[in-house]
C-alpha positions as CSV (number, residue, x, y, z in Angstrom):
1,X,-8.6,-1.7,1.4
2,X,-9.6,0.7,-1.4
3,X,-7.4,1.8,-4.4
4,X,-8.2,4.9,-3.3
5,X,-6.9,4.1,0.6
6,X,-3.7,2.0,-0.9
7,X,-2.8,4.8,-3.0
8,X,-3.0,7.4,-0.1
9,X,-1.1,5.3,2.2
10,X,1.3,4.5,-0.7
11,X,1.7,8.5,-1.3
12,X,1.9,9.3,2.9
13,X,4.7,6.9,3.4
14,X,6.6,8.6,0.6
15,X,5.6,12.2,0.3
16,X,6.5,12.6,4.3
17,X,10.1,11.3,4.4
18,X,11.8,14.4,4.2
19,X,15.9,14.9,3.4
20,X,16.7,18.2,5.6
21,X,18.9,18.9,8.4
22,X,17.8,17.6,11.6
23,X,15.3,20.2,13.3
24,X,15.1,18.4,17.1
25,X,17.6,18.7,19.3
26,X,19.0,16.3,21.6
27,X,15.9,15.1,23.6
28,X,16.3,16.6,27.5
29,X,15.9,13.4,29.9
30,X,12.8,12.8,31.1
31,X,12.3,12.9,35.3
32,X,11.7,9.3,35.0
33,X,12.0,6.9,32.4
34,X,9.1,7.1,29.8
35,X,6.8,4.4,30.3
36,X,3.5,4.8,28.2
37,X,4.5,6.0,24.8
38,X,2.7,6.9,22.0
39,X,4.0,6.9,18.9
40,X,2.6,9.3,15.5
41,X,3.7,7.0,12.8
42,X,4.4,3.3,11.8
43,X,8.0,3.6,11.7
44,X,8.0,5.3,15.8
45,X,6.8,2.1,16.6
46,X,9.4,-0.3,15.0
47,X,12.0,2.2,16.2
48,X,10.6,2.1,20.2
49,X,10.4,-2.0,19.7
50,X,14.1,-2.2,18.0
51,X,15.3,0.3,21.2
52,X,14.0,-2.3,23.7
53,X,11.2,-0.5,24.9
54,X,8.3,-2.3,23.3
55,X,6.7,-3.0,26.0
56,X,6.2,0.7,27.2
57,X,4.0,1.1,23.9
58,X,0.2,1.8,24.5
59,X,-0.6,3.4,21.1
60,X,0.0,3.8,18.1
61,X,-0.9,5.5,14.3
62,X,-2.4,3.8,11.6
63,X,-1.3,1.7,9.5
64,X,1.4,0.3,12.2
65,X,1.7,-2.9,11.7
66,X,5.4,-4.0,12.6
67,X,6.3,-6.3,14.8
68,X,4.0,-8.7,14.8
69,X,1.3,-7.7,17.6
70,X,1.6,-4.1,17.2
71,X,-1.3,-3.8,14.9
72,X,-3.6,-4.7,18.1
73,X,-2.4,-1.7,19.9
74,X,-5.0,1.3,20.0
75,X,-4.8,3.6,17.0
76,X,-4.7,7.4,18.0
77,X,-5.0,8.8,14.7
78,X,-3.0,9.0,11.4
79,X,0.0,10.9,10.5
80,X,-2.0,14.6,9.6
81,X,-4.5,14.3,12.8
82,X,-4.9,12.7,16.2
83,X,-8.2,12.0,18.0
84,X,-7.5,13.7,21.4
85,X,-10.3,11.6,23.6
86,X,-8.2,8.6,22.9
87,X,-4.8,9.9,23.0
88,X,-5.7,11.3,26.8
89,X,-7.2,7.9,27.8
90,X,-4.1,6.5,27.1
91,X,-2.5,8.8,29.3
92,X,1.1,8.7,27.7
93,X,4.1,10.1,29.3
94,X,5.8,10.7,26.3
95,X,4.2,11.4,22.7
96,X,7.1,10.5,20.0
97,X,6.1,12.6,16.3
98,X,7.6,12.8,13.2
99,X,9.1,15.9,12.3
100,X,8.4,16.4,8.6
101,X,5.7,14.2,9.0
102,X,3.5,15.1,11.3
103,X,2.2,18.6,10.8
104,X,3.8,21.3,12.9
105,X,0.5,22.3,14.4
106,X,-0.2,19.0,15.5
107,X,2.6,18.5,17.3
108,X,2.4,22.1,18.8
109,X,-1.4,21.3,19.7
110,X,-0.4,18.2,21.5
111,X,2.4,20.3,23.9
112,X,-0.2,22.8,24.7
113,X,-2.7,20.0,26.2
114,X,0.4,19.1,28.1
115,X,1.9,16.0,26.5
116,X,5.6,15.3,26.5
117,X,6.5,15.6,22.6
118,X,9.5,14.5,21.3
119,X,10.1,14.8,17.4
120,X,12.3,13.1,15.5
121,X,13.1,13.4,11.9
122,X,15.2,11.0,9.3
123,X,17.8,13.3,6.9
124,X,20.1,10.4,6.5
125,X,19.9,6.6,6.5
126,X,22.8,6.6,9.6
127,X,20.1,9.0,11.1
128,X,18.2,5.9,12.2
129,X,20.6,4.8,14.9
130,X,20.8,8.2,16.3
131,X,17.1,7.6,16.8
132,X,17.1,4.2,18.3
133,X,20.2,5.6,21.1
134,X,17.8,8.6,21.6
135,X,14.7,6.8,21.9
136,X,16.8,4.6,24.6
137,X,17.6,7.7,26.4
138,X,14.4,9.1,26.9
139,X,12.4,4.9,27.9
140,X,15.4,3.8,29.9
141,X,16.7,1.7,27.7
142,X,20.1,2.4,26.8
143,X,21.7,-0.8,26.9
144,X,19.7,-2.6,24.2
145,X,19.4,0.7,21.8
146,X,22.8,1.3,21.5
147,X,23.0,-2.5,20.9
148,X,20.4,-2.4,18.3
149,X,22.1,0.9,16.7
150,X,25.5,-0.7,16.6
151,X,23.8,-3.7,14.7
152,X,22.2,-1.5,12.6
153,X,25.5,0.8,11.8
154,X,27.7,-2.0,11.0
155,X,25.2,-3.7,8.8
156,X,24.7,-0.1,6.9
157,X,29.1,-0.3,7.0
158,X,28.9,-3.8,5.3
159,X,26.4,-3.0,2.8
160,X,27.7,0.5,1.6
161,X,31.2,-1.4,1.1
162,X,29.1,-4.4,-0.8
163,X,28.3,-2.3,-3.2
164,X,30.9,0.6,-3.4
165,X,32.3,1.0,-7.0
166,X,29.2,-1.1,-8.9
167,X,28.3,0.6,-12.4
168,X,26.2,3.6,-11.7
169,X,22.2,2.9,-13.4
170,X,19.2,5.1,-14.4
171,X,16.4,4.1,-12.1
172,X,12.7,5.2,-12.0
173,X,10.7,4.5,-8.7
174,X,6.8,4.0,-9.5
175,X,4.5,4.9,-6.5
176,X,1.6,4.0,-8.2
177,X,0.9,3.6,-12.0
178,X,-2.7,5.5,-12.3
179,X,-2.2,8.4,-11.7
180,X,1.9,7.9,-12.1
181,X,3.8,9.0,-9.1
182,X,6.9,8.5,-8.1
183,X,9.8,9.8,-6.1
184,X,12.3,13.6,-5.7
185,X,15.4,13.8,-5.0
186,X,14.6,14.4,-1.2
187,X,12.8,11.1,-0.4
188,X,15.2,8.9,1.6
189,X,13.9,5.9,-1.1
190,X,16.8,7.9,-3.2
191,X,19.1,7.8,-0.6
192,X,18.8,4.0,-0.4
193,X,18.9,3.6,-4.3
194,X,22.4,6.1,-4.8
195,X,23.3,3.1,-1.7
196,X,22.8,0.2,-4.4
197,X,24.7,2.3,-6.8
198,X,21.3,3.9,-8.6
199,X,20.8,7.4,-9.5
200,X,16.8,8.5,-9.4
201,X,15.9,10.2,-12.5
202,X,13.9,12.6,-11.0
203,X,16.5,13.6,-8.1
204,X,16.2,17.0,-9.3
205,X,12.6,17.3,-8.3
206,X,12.0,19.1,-5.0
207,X,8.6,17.7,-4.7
208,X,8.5,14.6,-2.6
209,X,6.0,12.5,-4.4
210,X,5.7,14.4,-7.8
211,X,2.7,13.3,-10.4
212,X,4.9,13.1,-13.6
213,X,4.2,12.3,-17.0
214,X,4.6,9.2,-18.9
215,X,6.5,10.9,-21.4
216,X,9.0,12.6,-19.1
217,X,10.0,9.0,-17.6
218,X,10.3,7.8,-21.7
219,X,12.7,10.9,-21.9
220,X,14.9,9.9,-19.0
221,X,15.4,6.5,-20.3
222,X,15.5,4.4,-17.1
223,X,17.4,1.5,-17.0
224,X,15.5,0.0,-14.2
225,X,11.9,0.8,-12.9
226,X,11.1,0.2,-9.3
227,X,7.7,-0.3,-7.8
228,X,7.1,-0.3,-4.1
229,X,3.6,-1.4,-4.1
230,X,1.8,-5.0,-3.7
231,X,-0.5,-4.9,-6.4
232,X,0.3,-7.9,-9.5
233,X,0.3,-6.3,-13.0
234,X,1.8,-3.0,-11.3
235,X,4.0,-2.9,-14.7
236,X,1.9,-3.5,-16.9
237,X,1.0,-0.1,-18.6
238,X,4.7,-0.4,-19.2
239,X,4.7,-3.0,-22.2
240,X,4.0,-0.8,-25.2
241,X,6.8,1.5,-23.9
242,X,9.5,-0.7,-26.2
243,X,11.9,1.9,-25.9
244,X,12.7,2.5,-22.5
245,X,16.0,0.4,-21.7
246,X,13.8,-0.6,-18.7
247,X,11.4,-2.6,-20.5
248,X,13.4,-3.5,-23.5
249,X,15.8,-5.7,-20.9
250,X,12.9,-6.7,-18.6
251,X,14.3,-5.0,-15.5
252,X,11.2,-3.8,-13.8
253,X,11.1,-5.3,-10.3
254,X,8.8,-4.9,-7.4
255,X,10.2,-4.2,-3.8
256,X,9.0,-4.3,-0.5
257,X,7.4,-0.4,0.2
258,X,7.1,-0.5,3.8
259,X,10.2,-1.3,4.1
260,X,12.0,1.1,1.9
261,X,9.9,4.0,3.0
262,X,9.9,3.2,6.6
263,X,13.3,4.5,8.6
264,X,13.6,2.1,10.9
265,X,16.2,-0.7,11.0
266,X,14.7,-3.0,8.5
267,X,15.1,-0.4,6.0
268,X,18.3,-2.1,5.4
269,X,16.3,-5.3,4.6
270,X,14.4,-3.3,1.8
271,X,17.4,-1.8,0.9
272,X,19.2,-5.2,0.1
273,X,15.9,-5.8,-2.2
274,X,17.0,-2.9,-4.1
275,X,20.7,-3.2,-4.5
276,X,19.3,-7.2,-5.9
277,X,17.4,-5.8,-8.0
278,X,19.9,-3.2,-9.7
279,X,22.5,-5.9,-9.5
280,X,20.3,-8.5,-11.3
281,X,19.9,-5.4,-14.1
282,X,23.9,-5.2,-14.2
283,X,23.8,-9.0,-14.9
């Protein structure tokens, strides 16, 4: 993949992830249980899979690629666009979107030509078992997503008590180091980091993936720096920056970005990489 493809994947998995008050209500039941369903974004798929309905999955977005085997499924598109000769040869009976993801005229588009469309949006981490039981609702799969959702919840219990009352740190998320990107205050990656006891020195940005300047993370002084991608050397261009408490005590870490961008169950797993990393900081 280019750096040019990495960084645009790196910048929709973050930039689309949007903090706000859930806009879909309840889905209505379907006549029949869904069973070819097409999902707009990588982290639809896990979701459909965790809900027990993985095998009513006939296509999905790029850059799905979890679980294993789901990366073989027709791609219909990406999250800002969806080719509409495949989509209809894969005659779905319900089209699962991404509210504050997938643009609004897409979706709209796609319930003119007919398709069932369901959107679902993530404003809170506990949002994702809401998802799974309503994904379970509209495939017929009840039983094994409220399972999956009461896994998930107590696991979110046991971890927000794991970590309730560490010392609050100053943490700086790098997207991508040229240009420097990172994270507002409304990207669920700082829901998960306030989790592991981290506050997100740009929280006060509205933007979701802001471009910032190398001196405005020097004058916020992070005590940790965070970088969700997979490239080595992503730190780097840090070294000369002495000065930043960061670098001076070493506490740059890389963590897994699918996983903490994605809202899907094993967001929790990426989440655990986070809270490791600030507790390795507090050490």
């Amino acid at each position: 993949m280019s750096r040019g493809r990495r960084l645009s994947a790196a910048l929709c998995a973050v930039a689309c992830v949007v903090l706000a008050p859930l806009a879909t209500a309840e889905p209505e039941p379907l006549p029949g249980a869904a069973r070819r369903i097409v999902t707009l974004a990588p982290h639809l798929a896990e979701l459909v899979h965790a809900a027990g309905a993985g095998d009513r999955l006939v296509g999905v977005s790029e850059w799905s690629d979890y679980p294993p085997g789901v990366e073989m499924l027709p791609r219909v598109g990406n999250a800002f666009q969806v080719d509409q000769e495949r989509l209809a040869a894969l005659a779905p009976d319900l089209v699962l979107g991404w509210r504050g993801g997938n643009p609004e005229r897409v979706l709209a588009q796609l319930e003119q030509r007919g398709y069932r469309v369901v959107a679902l949006e993530t404003a809170t981490l506990e949002d994702v078992a809401l998802q799974l039981e309503a994904i379970g609702r509209l495939a017929g799969t009840g039983e094994a997503a409220a399972q999956a959702a009461r896994r998930y919840r107590e696991a979110l219990a046991a971890l927000r008590a794991q970590q309730s009352g560490k010392a609050e740190l100053r943490v700086f998320y790098q997207v991508s180091w040229q240009p420097l990107y990172t994270i507002g205050g409304r990207q669920l990656i700082s829901r998960v980091i306030a989790l592991c006891g981290g506050r997100n020195v740009f929280a006060e940005v509205e933007t979701l993936a802001p471009a910032v300047g190398l001196e405005a993370v020097v004058a916020r002084d992070p005590q940790v720096i965070l970088g969700g991608g997979s490239k080595a050397g992503q730190f780097d261009g840090w070294q000369r920056w002495s000065s930043v408490s960061a670098v001076a005590g070493g506490h740059m870490y890389a963590v897994d970005g699918n996983l903490v961008t994605r809202p899907a169950p094993r967001i929790l797993a990426g989440a655990r990489q986070v809270c490791a990393a600030l507790d390795r900081a507090r050490e």
